[in-house]
N, C-alpha and C positions, 0 to 999 in steps of 0.2 A: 644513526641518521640515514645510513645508504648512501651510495655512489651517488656523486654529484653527476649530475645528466646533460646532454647538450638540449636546445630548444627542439631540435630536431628530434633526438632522440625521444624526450618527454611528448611530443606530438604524436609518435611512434605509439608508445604506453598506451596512450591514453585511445588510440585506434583497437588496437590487436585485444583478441578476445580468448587466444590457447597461441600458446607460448612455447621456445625450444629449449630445451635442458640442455646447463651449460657445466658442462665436466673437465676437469684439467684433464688431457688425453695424457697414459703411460705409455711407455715406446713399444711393450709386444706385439705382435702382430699378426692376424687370425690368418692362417693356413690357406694356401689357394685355394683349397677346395670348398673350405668353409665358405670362402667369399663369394667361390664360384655359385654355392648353392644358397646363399641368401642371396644374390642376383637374380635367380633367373626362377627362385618360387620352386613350389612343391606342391604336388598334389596330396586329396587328403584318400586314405585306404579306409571309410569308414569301415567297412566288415572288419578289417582285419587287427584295425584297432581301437575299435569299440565295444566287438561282441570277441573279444581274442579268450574270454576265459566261460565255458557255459556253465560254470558252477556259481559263479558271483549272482548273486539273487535283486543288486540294484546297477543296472548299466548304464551310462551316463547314455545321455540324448546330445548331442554336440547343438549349439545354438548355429542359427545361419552367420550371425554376425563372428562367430569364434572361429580365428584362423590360428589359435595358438597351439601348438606342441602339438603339431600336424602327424607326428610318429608316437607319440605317447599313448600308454594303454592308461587306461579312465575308466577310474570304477566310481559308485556312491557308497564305498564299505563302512561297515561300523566304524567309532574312533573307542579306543581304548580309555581309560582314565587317566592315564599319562598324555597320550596325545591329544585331549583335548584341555587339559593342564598347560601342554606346552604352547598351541594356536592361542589358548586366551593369554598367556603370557604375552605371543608376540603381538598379539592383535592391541593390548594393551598399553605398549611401548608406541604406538602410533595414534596421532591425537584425533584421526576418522572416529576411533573406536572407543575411545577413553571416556565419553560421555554418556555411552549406551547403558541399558537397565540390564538386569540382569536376564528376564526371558529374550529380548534380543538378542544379546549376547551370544548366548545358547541357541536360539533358531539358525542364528548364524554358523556355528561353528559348522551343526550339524548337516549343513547344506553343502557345506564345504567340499570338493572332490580330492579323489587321491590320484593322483601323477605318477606314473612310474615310467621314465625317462633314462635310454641307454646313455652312456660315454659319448660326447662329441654330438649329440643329437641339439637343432635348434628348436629353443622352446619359443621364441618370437625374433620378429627382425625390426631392427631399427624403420620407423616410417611405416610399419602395417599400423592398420587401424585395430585397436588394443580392445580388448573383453574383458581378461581375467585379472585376477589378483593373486599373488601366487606368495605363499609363504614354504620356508625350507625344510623339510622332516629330514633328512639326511642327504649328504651327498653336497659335493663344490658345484655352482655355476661360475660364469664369467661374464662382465659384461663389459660391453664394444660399442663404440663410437667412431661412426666412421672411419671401420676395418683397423680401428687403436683401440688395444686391450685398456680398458680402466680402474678393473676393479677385477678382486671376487667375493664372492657373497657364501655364507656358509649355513650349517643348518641354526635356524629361530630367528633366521632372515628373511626379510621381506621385499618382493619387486613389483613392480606395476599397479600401482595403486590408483595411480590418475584413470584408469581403465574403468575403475568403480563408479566413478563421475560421469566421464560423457567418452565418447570413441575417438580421441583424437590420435594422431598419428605416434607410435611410440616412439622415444626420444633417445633408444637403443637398442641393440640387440642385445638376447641373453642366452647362451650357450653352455652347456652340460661339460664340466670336466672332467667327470666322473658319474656312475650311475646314481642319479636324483632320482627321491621323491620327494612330491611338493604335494600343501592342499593349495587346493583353487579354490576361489570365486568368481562368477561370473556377474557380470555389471547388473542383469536384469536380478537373476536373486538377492544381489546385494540391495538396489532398489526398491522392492515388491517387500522385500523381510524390512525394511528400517520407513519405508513408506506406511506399511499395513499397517506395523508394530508401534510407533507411533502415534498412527489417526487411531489405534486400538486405547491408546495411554490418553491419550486427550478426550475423544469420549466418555472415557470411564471418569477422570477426574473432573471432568464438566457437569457430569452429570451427580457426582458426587458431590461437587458445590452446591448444587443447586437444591439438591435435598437436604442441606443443613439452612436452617432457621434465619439464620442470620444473616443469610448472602439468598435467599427466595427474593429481596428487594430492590437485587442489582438489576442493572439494567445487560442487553448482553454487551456490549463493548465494556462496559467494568467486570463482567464475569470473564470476557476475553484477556481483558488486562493482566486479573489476577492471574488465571491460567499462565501467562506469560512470565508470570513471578515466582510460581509454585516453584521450590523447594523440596528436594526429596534428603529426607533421610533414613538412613537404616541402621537398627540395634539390633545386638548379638542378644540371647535370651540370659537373662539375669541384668543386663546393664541398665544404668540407670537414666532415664530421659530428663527428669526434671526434679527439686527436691522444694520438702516446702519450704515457705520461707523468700525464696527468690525473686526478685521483678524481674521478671521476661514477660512482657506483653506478648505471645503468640498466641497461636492456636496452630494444632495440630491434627490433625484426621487421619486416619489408620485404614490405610490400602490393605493390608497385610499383617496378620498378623495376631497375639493377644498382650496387653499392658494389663497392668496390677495397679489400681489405684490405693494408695494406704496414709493413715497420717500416723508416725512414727512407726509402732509397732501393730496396729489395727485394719485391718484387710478393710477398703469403704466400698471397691468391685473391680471387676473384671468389665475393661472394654476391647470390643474386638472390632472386625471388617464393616468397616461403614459407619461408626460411631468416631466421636469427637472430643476434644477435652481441652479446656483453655480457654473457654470463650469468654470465660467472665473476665478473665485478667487481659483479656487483650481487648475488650469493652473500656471496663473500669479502670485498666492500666493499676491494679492491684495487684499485693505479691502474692504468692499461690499458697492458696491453703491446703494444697497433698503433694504429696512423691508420687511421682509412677515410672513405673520399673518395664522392660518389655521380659514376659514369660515366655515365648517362643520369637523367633526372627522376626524384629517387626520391620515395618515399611511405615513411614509417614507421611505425610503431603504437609507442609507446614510454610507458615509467613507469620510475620510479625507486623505490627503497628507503624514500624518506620519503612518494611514494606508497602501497605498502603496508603500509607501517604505519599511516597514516593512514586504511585500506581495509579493510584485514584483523587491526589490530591486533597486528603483530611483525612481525618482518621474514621474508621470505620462506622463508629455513631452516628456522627454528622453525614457523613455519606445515606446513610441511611436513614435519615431524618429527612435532607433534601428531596433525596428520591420518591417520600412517599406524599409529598406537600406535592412536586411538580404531579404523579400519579392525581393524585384529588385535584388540581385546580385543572388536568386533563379532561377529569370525567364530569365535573362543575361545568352546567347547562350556560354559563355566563361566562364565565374566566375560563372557558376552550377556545374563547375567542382572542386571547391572548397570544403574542407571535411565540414561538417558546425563546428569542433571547429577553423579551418583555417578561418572561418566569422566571430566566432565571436570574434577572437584575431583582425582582420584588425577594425571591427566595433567597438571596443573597441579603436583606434586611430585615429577614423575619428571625423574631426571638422565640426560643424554645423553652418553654416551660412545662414543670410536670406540676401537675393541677387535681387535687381528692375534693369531693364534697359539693357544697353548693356558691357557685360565682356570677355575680350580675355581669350580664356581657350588652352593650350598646351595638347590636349589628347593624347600625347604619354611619358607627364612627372605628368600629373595631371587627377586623379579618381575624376568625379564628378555623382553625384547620388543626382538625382530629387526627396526630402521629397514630399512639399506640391509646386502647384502651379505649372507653366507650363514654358517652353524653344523654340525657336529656335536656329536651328543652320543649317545653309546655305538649308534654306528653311526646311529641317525637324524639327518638330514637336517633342520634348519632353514630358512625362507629368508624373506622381510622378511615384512611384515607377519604375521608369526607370535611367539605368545609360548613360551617353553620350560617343557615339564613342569611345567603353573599343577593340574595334579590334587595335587601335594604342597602348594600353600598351600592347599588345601580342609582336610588330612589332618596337619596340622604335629604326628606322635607324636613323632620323632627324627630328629637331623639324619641326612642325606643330602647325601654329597660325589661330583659328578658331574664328570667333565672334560671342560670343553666347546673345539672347536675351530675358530677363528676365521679368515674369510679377507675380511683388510681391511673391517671392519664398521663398522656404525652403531649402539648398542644402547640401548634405553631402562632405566635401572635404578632399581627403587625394595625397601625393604625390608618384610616383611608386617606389619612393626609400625607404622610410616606408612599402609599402605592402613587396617587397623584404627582408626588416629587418625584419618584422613578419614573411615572409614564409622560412628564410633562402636559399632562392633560386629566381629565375625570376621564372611569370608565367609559361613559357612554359615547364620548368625543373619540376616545382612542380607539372603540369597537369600529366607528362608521370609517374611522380613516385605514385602520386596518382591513377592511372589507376589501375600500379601493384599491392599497398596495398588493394583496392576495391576485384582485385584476389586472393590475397592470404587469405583475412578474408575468402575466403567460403570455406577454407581446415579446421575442428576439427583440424590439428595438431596447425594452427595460431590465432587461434579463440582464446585461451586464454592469446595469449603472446600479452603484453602491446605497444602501439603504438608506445613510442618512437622507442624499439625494434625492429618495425615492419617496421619503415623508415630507420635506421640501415642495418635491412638487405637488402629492396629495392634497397640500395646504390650497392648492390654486385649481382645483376640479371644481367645473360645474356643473351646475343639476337642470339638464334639459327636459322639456313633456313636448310629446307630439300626442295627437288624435290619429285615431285610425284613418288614412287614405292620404297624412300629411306628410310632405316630402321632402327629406331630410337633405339631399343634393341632389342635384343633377348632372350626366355624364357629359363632360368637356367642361366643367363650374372649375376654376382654380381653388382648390382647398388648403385650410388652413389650422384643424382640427381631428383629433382622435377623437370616435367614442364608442364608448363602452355600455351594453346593452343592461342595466340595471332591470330593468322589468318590460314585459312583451316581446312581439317578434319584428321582423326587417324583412322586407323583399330586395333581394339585388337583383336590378332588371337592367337588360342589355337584349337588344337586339329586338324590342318590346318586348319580350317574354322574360320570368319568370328566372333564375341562373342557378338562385340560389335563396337559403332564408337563414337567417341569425335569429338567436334565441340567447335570453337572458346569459350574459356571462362572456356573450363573444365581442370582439371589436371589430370594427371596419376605419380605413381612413387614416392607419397608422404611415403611410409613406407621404403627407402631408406635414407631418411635423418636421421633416427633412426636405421635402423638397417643394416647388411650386407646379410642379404636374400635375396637368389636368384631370379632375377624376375619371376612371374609368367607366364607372357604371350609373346608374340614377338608385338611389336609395328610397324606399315608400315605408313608411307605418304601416305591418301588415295589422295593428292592434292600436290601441289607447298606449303609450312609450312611455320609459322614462329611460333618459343615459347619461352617463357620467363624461364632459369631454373634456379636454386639453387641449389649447392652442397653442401653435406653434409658437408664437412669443413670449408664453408660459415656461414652453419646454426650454428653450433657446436660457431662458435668464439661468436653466443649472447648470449649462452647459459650458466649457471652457471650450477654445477650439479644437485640442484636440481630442476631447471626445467628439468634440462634435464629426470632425475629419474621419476616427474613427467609426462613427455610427455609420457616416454615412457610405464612406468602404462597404461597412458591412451589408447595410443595405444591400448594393449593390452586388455583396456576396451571393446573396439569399436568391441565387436565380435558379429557378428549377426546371427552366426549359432552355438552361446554357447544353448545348452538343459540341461533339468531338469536331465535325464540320465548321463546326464555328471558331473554331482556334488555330490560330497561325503557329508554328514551331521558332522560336528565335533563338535561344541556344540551349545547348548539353550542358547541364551543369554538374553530374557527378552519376557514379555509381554505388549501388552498395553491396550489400553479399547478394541477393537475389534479384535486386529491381535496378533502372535505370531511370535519371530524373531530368527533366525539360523544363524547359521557361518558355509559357506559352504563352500568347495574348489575342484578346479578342476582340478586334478592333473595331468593334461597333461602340465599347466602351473606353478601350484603352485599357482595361482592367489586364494585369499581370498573372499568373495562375505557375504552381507546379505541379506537372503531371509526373507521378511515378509509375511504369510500367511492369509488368509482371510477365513472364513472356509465361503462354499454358505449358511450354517444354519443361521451365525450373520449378515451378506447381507439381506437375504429376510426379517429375522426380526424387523432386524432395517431400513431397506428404507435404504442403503447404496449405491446403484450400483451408482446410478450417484455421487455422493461423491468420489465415487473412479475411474470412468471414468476421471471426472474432475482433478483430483491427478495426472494421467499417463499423460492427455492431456497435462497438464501445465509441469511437470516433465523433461517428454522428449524432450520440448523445451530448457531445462538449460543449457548452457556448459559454467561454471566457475570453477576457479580452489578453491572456497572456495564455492561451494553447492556439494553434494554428489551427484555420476552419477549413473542418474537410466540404467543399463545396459537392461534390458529388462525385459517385463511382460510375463505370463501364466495366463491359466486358464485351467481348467480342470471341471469335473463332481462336484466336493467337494471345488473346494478354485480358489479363485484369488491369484495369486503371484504377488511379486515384489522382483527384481533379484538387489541390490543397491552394488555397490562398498561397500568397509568394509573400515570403520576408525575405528582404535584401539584403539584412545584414551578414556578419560571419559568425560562424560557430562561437562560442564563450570560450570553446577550448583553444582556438585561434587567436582567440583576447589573451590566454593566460599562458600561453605559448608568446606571446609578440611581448608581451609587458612581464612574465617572471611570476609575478604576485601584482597582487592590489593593493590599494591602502584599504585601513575601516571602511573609510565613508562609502568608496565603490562596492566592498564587500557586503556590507549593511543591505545595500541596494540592491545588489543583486539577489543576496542570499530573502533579503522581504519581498519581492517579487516570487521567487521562488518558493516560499511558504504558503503563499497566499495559492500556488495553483497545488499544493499538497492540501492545504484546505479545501479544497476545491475538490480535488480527486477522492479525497478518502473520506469527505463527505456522502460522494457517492457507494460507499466501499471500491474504490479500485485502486490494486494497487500497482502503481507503475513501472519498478521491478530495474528501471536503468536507469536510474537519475546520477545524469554524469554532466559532464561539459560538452559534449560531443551531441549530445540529445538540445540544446536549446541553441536559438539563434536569435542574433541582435538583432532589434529594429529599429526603425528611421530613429525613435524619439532614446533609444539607448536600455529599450526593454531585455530583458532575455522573455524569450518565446520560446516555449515547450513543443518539438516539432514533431517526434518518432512516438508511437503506441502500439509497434510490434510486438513486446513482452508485456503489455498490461493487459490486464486481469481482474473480473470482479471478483471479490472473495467472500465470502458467508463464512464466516469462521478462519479455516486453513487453510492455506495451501502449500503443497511440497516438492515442486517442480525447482530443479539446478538451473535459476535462468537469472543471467547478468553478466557484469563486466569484475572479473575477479579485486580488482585493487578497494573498489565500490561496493562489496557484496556484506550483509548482515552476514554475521556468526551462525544467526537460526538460520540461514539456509545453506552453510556451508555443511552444517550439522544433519542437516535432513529433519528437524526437528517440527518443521512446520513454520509459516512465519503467515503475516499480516501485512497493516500498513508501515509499522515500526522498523518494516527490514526498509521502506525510502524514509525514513526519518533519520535510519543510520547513513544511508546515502548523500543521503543533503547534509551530513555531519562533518563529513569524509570532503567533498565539496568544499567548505566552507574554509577547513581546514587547506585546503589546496590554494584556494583561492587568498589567503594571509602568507602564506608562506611557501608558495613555490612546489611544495612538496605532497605527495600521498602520505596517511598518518601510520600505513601498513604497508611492507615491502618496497618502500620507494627505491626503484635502481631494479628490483628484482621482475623475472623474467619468464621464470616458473610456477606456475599457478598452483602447485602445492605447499608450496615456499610460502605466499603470496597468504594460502590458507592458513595454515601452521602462528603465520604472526598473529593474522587478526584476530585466534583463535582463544590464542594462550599469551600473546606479550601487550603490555599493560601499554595507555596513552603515554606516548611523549613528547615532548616539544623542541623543536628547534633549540643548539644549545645559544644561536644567535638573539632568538627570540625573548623581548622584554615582558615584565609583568601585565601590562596596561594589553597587551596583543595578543592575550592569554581568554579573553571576552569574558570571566568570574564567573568562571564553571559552565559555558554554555557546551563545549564542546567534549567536556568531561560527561555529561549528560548525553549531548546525543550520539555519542559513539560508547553509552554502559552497551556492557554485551548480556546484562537481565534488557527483553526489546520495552517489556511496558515503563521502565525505570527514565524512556527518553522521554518519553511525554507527547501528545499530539501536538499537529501544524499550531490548532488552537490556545494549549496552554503554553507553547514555546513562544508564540507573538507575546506572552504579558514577562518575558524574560528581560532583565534590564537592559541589555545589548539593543533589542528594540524598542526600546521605553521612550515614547514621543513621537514613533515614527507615524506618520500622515499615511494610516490603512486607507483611508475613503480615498485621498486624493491620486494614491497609487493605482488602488481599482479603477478610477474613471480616466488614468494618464495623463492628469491636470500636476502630476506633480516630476516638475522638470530638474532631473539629477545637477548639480553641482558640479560637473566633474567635466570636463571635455570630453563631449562625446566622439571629435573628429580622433579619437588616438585609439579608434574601435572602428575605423569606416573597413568598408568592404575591402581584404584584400583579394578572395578569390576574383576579383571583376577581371583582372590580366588572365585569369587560370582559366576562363570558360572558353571553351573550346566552341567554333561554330558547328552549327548544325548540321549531322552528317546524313541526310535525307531519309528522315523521316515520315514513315508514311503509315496512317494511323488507318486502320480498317474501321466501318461503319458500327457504331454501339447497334445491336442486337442482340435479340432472343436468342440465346443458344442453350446446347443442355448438358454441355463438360463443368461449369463449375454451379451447379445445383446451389440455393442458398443463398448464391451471393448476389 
């Protein structure tokens, strides 16, 4: 369970992101001189010991960041077959490496340098920033902790490994007792070999899905999934893979290699690289009718049936069957106009039938859709992914008996009084109202209110006509109405001229539904009109108050000619590693603002501009009512800004620091708010790579608010950058393996768990990020032994902390998990739904801790040309 922690301590944790190695010190003690000269540094002799030998045919190139074994000669020589026998040994023994494939392995080794290190020479100091990796060929080191002997290390030993990760400061010195050689690795080869080799193995078996038959129908987030599942295994030549007779539902595909299919003593063939086998029995869940044997070293890629369900939720048929109904009712001239959660409520009630011959079909009572396999019907031509004559369920006056001709098909069948009881309405009612909600999502004021709400109000739109020259409002009329341009054009005139023109699809007139201010401009029919409006006592009746509270903030957000000049400084409210943060306000509104500054000195220094390009790019695509809205950026001569709405509450980590643990109900809570904005995110593909306590902050009504998107990232596929907070970090990226959105599904796992029980589910008390690594890596879920059955949530946490990532399941399939079974999604999204729990045991404590303003003085936003982009 680990060291029990104080509050303080656990707030510690949960800040720090590279950690100090903590070693019992032994009493010897390194030589004045040795200390003398890890004091005061050493310069490095490249010529002399670089190029020390001209017969060596590969001489190492010293990296600028490598300050290690500054006296060392460094060659790239050949490795014998013993010494590369003995590095994979040792490389083996540590769990960085124990997951790699076999050509990594072997790039690795051979990348590997040789060290050749006199007596008493230092090969690093305690506190330099660390490069290599160093394993022992022969010869004693010693390693030292603050000038106390601790250890020695001997040869098929290994030191510096966190160096492979990122440069943080080493956590000892290591010094030669004797003449050493060591190989090395340096951070960037170790990177570039397990980065390439990798994005090299994922291409290849992605592409290899995709040209097997049976998975051409996935979509790419379930070919992602599976990818995330695959399975390697490997046979020695003669061993036997599979025998008849057995139920094992797999399938296996063949990277590498040749298999012998046979049934008993009868050769049936030979399959090799890129071919397949198993598909029937992990179809039909039938038991195999051959053996197959591997005749040379094979490679497999293999999953089973309880991996795809586990993956894709259903077994691979049915998967397969959906996806080609949702494909046809996509490319169906009628039912595209279907939302896709309105497909896939219908496709969730369509029966599957396989259908030979001649069948009467009623297409103005009965939806049929062509799986596999082909149709006539009165001379036309059907063939899969097609639905049959879906113009008569628009048109249901009288049946119509049509004979349809079947050859060995697959068909989807549902009846039009089921699609009506799923759509709560006929097609042609749900097409017109779906039109409208299509318009009204592209107003920010509708963007965050939840769908039901949003059909709610569709129900109360009306249908206005003007004539060309007729005048829709007048500038300074008090308005009381949105609307939305269904057909013709709009002049907006101001100043008697001409400002602007709207055209089918746009709105005007949306800050009337929020407030009584006078309209701006005079609106004309530049045409014959028609538009869809909304009044404000319309909108008001779905609104609770605090949406309403919050719309109208938001409003208020949405200024895009708020300036730096316009903001008063009222106090400092923190730092982080690069930027510094202000509570600003703009007293023509009262509106509160935080500004975070970037000075241009820690940008050029650190390589930041694109880090923070990337920050605003992604930022200012968000509008949720649980992420914090970036109102707008600056830049100036000295700093990048960012202008962020102010939430006043405290960190959640400051919640779970002051309280210990939650109960359920608080947990439930927060952890469904928090689902809901990973729905949200990886919706978009982004994934947000720190979802911690530290990242979200309380608001008035007891939200957590998602506030930091320094490490998030959009991903198309993979991505394999070391970024997060180690106690929070998926497997796959410890691994280097690539990860998705699944690495914050383990996050919010990890979370959840903290949040019940006081405790991290990996390293809790620990200090050392490879320590930290090693648990979550290799030691299985466990639970407090304080901990009851009922507070164990029935496997939610068992799932989303599997270390297979697609095994957790998305934001989406985790909502229908029992733990949230009932809970009020609509009413959470719109913050009508007011928590239980006293909120006041969460009020602000930093409000003592904010420091006043230390004169602050902000340079005018303009043009400049040091941060290009932003």
């Amino acid at each position: 369970m680990g060291q029990c922690l104080s509050k303080k301590d656990k707030n510690k944790r949960r800040h720090k992101r590279f950690f100090s190695l903590q070693i019992r010190p032994q009493t010897p003690r390194l030589s004045t001189d040795i200390i003398s000269e890890l004091k005061k540094g050493m310069t490095i002799d490249r010529k002399k010991h670089l190029n020390y030998n001209h017969h060596q045919k590969r001489v190492y190139q010293r990296h600028p960041d490598d300050l290690d074994c500054k006296t060392a000669e460094i060659t790239r020589d050949g490795k014998t077959k013993q010494e590369i026998s003995d590095i994979k040994s040792s490389l083996l023994g540590h769990f960085l490496f124990r997951g790699l494939t076999k050509d990594i392995m072997e790039e690795l080794i051979d990348d590997m340098n040789c060290y050749n290190i006199n007596k008493h020479e230092i090969i690093f100091k305690q506190g330099d920033p660390g490069y290599n990796f160093f394993i022992i060929s022969s010869g004693v080191v010693e390693v030292w902790i603050n000038d106390l002997k601790v250890a020695n290390l001997e040869r098929g030993q290994a030191f510096g490994e966190l160096a492979l990760l990122y440069g943080s400061p080493r956590r000892a010195s290591i010094v030669s007792s004797s003449h050493v050689r060591l190989w090395g690795l340096g951070r960037d080869d170790f990177k570039r070999i397990i980065t390439f080799g990798n994005k090299r193995h994922y291409i290849e078996n992605k592409t290899f899905l995709k040209s097997i038959k049976i998975f051409k129908k996935l979509t790419e987030s379930q070919l992602e999934a599976l990818l995330a599942a695959l399975i390697i295994e490997i046979f020695n030549p003669g061993e036997k893979i599979i025998s008849i007779g057995e139920n094992r539902p797999e399938i296996y595909l063949i990277k590498e290699g040749v298999v012998n299919v046979y049934n008993k003593n009868k050769h049936l063939a030979y399959l090799s690289i890129g071919e397949y086998f198993g598909e029937q029995a992990l179809i039909y869940e039938r038991n195999r009718n051959a053996s197959v044997k591997a005749v040379s070293r094979t490679v497999l890629l293999t999953f089973s049936n309880e991996t795809i369900r586990k993956t894709l939720g259903d077994k691979i048929e049915n998967v397969l069957y959906a996806n080609t109904i949702r494909i046809a009712f996509s490319q169906d001239e009628e039912l595209r106009k279907l939302t896709s959660n309105q497909i896939s409520n219908i496709v969730r009630k369509i029966t599957v039938k396989e259908v030979d011959g001649k069948i009467t079909h009623n297409p103005s009572e009965e939806l049929w859709v062509i799986i596999k396999g082909e149709a006539f019907e009165n001379g036309k031509k059907y063939t899969s992914h097609t639905c049959i004559a879906t113009e008569y369920l628009l048109n249901p006056v009288f049946p119509i008996k049509n004979d349809v001709v079947f050859n060995d098909s697959v068909i989807g069948v549902i009846s039009r009084n089921k699609i009506e009881k799923v759509l709560n309405s006929n097609l042609k009612t749900c097409f017109y109202y779906n039109k409208i909600l299509e318009s009204l999502k592209n107003s920010y004021i509708f963007k965050i209110i939840c769908e039901t709400k949003l059909e709610e109000l569709s129900k109360s739109v009306m249908l206005e006509k003007y004539e060309e020259g007729d005048c829709i409002f007048k500038e300074g009329e008090k308005g009381d109405r949105l609307y939305i341009i269904v057909s013709g054009s709009v002049n907006i005139i101001k100043f008697n001229g001409v400002v602007n023109i709207l055209k089918k699809g746009d709105f005007f007139g949306e800050r009337a539904l929020l407030f009584e201010d006078p309209r701006t401009a005079t609106t004309v029919a530049a045409e014959k009109c028609e538009f869809w409006t909304i009044t404000r006592n319309s909108f008001f009746e779905i609104l609770d108050d605090n949406l309403k509270k919050y719309l109208i903030k938001k409003a208020y957000l949405q200024d895009a000619t708020i300036t730096l000049e316009s903001l008063s400084p009222i106090k400092f409210l923190g730092s982080g590693i690069f930027s510094n943060v202000y509570l600003m306000k703009k007293e023509e509104t009262s509106i509160e603002y935080a500004l975070k500054i970037i000075s241009k000195e820690t940008i050029v220094k650190y390589n930041l501009l694109d880090k923070y390009i990337n920050e605003k790019n992604l930022h200012l695509r968000f509008d949720f009512p649980f992420i914090t809205h970036l109102v707008k950026t600056f830049k100036n001569e000295s700093s990048l800004l960012f202008l962020y709405e102010f939430i006043s509450g405290p960190a959640l980590s400051s919640v779970l620091v002051k309280m210990g643990s939650v109960n359920l109900k608080r947990a439930n809570f927060y952890a469904s708010v928090i689902l809901l904005i990973l729905r949200y995110l990886h919706s978009k593909s982004i994934v947000h790579r720190e979802i911690v306590p530290d990242n979200f902050n309380i608001d008035e009504l007891g939200y957590p608010i998602l506030t930091h998107f320094t490490s998030s990232k959009y991903v198309n596929g993979r991505t394999y950058s070391l970024v997060g907070i180690p106690h929070y970090m998926a497997p796959e990226i410890i691994k280097g393996d690539g990860y998705n959105i699944y690495a914050d599904i383990w996050s919010f796992g990890v979370m959840i768990y903290e949040m019940l029980y006081g405790l991290v589910p990996f390293g809790e008390g620990e200090e050392d990020p490879f320590i930290i690594y090693k648990l979550i890596l290799e030691e299985p879920l466990k639970y407090p032994v304080f901990i009851k059955e009922s507070m164990k949530l029935n496997g939610l946490l068992e799932q989303l902390l599997e270390k297979v990532p697609s095994h957790r399941g998305t934001a989406e399939t985790i909502m229908e998990h029992e733990w949230f079974e009932g809970n009020p999604w609509d009413s959470l999204l719109s913050k009508s739904y007011i928590p239980d729990f006293d909120i006041g045991l969460i009020e602000n404590e930093n409000e003592s801790e904010k420091q006043d303003i230390i004169l602050l003085k902000l340079e005018s936003s303009e043009i400049v040309s040091w941060a290009e982009g932003f």
